[in-house]
C-alpha positions, 0 to 999 in steps of 0.5 A: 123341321127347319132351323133358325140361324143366329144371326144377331143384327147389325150394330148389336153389342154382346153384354160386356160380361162376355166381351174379353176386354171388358172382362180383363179390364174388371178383373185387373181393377179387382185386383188393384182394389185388393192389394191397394186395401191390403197394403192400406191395413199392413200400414195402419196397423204397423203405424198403429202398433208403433204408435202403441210402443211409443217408437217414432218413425223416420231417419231422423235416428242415423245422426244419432250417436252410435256408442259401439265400435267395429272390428274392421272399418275401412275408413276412419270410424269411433264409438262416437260416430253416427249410425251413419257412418256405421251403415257405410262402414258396413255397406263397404265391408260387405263390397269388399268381401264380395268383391274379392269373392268374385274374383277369387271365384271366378280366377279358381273356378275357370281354372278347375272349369278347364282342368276337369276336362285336362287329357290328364287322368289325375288332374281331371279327377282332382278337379272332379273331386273338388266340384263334388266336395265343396258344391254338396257341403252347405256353405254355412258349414263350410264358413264354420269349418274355415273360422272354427276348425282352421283359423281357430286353432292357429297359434297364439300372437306370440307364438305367430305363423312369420313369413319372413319378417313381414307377414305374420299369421295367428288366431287373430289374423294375419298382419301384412306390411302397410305402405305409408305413401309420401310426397309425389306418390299420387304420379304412380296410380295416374300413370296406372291409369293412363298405361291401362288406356294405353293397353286397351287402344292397343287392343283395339288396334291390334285387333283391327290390324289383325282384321286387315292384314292377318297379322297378330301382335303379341298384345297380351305380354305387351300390355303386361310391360305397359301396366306394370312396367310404365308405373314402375318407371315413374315410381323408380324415377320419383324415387320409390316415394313409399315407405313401409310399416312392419308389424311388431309384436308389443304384449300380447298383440301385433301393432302396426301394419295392416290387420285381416282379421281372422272372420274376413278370412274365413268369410272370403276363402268360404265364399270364394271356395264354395261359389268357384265349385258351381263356376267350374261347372258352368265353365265345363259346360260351356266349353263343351257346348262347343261344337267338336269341328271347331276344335278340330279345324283348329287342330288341323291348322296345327294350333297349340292347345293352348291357342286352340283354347284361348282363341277358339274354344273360350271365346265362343264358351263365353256366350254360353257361361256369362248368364248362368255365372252371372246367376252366381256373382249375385248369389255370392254377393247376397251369401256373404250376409252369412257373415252374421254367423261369425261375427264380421262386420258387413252391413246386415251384422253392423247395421241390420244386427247392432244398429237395428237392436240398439234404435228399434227403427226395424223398418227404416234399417231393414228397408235401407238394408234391403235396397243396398242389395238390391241396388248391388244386384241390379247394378251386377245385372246390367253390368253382365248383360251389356257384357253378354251383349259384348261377346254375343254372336253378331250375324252378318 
């Protein structure tokens, strides 16, 4: 008994149930259909239920008068300014905590990264021991731990921790001297600028030199004289145009000086303690992902160990940690919207908290709220990836 072969005729099209693109093509719109016919419910019935409590929509309410005052403000800020102004005062407390949570993280986690793996027994279990302690406590307890069991039970204004008779530390804060800038000052922060330029031609040719001759210059300590020592002159010869006012002590309270109050610091040394624990790994790890001839090629030609590290270990360890210690930098930045829990002005504590309670325009505030970290995210993100591209391998 014989057997047919399929054979369909020429031109003949399957039915476009069985044709894969056509397929995918009605799925896809399926799908758009559902999400545009659910998000098209989620806003008629919120428009619906805001129509119902009587609560207007729009931005219109960031003119308005915010009525409360804030605790630390960067820029000058009263009860009678708008809810404006309290999300910049917000937005500004929350880049400078994480900012200088990232450095202070970075600075202590490269530190206890490289002493973990120190030859010293002792040294390398106190570095072990300060990964296993702070990375396994949540940071919330850790945040309480800085403001309730530390910073709490300093003593009171009158009876203030003094360094000197400049710096003096209490239960509500620690007060430095504040410089008071005169005429001619703004020389020094311009000749600051122009010495760092200075430093990084330096760099660069230095490097290129190196390229074709073989021949290093000690650029690390001859851009330190550059950045610090050229402002020092102008400032030495405009005749220190700065003036400082001390803290005193007037009642019950310090006045004058500059104020960090005791929620920043126990926000910052949380955060920057905590993140630095996860960094010290990543460091750990990317130092040993080196391989072991590299090291001991360089130990051949009778390198230090400390130009073994900073010439060939740190340089090659770098492509390694920047991805995951980019993870960590927006980790932190979005942990410090913990600073809710002790009451420190960042922008979801002063905008998301207060602002949003006394307006109830909670989808204006929590979408403005939303996209400042995103923004902050995306713009961290671009900023280490071209970085990563920086010190990436390049093949010849």
């Amino acid at each position: 008994m014989s057997v047919r072969p399929n054979i369909r005729p020429a031109g003949h099209k399957p039915p476009f149930w069985r044709d894969r693109a056509k397929r995918a093509l009605i799925f896809q719109l399926i799908l758009v259909a559902v999400v545009t016919a659910f998000l098209i419910y989620i806003i008629g019935n919120t428009q619906a239920n805001l129509n119902a409590r009587g609560i207007t929509t729009g931005f219109g309410f960031l003119g308005n008068t915010a009525g409360f005052g804030i605790g630390q403000t960067l820029i000058e800020y009263s009860s009678q300014s708008t809810y404006a102004r309290t999300f910049v005062i917000g937005l500004l407390n929350t880049l400078l905590v994480g900012g200088l949570g990232v450095l202070a993280a970075s600075i202590i986690g490269f530190i206890v990264g490289i002493a973990r793996l120190s030859p010293n027994w002792l040294i390398a279990k106190l570095a072990n021991a300060y990964i296993e302690t702070f990375r396994n406590i949540p940071l919330l307890l850790q945040i309480f731990f800085w403001y309730f069991a530390v910073l709490r039970t300093l003593p009171s204004a009158r009876e203030s921790m003094a360094f000197g008779e400049a710096i003096f530390l209490n239960v509500r804060g620690l007060y430095l001297p504040q410089p008071l800038f005169e005429s001619g000052f703004g020389l020094i922060p311009a000749t600051f600028v122009v010495a760092i330029i200075a430093s990084i031609a330096l760099v660069i040719w230095n490097k290129r030199r190196h390229e074709a001759t073989g021949k290093r210059l000690p650029v690390f300590w001859m851009s330190l004289v550059i950045i610090f020592g050229l402002p020092l002159l102008v400032l030495v010869a405009t005749g220190v145009p700065v003036t400082w006012e001390m803290p005193v002590l007037r009642g019950f309270n310090f006045g004058g000086g500059i104020t960090i109050i005791p929620e920043f610091l126990a926000l910052w040394l949380a955060l920057s303690i905590y993140t630095a624990s996860f960094i010290a790994e990543i460091v750990r790890s990317g130092i040993q992902a080196i391989p072991h001839g590299q090291t001991e090629a360089a130990q051949a030609l009778s390198l230090p160990r400390k130009l073994v590290l900073r010439l060939v270990v740190i340089p090659q360890a770098l492509r390694v940690i920047i991805p995951p210690l980019t993870s960590q930098y927006l980790n932190l930045i979005k942990n410090s919207s913990l600073a809710t829990a002790i009451g420190y002005p960042d922008l979801v504590s002063v905008f998301a908290g207060t602002t949003l309670n006394q307006t109830g325009q909670a989808i204006e505030v929590i979408a403005m709220t939303m996209a400042v970290y995103l923004i902050i995210s995306l713009l961290v993100s671009m900023f280490m990836n071209w970085f990563n591209a920086r010190v990436a391998l390049v093949e010849r």
